[in-house]
N, C-alpha and C positions, 0 to 999 in steps of 0.2 A: 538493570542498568548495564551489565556487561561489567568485564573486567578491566578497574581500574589504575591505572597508571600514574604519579604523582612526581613531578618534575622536581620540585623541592621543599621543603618546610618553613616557612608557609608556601603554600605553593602559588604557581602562578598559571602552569599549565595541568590541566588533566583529562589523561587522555584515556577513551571507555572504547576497549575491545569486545569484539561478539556481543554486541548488543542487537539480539534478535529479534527485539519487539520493534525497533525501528525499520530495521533491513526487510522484515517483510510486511509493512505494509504504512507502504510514503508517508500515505496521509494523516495515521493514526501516528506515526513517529515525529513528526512536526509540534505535535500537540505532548507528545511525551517525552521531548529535547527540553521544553519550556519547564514540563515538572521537574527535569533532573536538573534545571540550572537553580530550581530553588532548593532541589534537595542538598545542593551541593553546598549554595549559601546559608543553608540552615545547621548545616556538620559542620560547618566551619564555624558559627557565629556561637550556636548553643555546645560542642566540645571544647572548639578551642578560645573562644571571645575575639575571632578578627571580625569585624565590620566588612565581608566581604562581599560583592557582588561577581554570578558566575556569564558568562557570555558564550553560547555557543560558536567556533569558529567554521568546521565542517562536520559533518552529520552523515553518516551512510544512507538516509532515508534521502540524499541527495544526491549519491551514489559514490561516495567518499568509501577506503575502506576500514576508517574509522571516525569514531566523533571526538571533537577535540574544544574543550572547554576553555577560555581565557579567563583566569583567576582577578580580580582589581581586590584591593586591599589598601583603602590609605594607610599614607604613613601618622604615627603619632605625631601630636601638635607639642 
């Protein structure tokens, strides 16, 4: 995934530097943005218990020079 970034607790942005497995090769990185946005929502749901869903914003496999995650987390009712 590259080197993680975490804006705040809970977070809302996370951002993955030197992520190589995207940067070289577009197409395969497209398909491996989608795994990291579940693996994101899954560290978050089974560590921490937020109900998260993660949203890619920019992606280096689109020539970004980094990938950059949008956090959603409702709030409690």
């Amino acid at each position: 995934m590259g080197e993680l970034e975490i804006d705040t607790i809970p977070p809302t942005l996370v951002t993955v530097k030197d992520s190589n497995s995207c940067e070289k090769n577009p197409h395969l990185g497209s398909i491996l943005c989608h795994m990291d946005e579940g693996v994101l929502e899954g560290i978050l749901i089974e560590r921490h218990g937020f109900d998260a869903t993660a949203s890619e914003r920019l992606c280096t496999s689109k020539g970004q020079d980094h990938c950059l995650f949008e956090i959603s987390i409702p709030l409690p009712e």
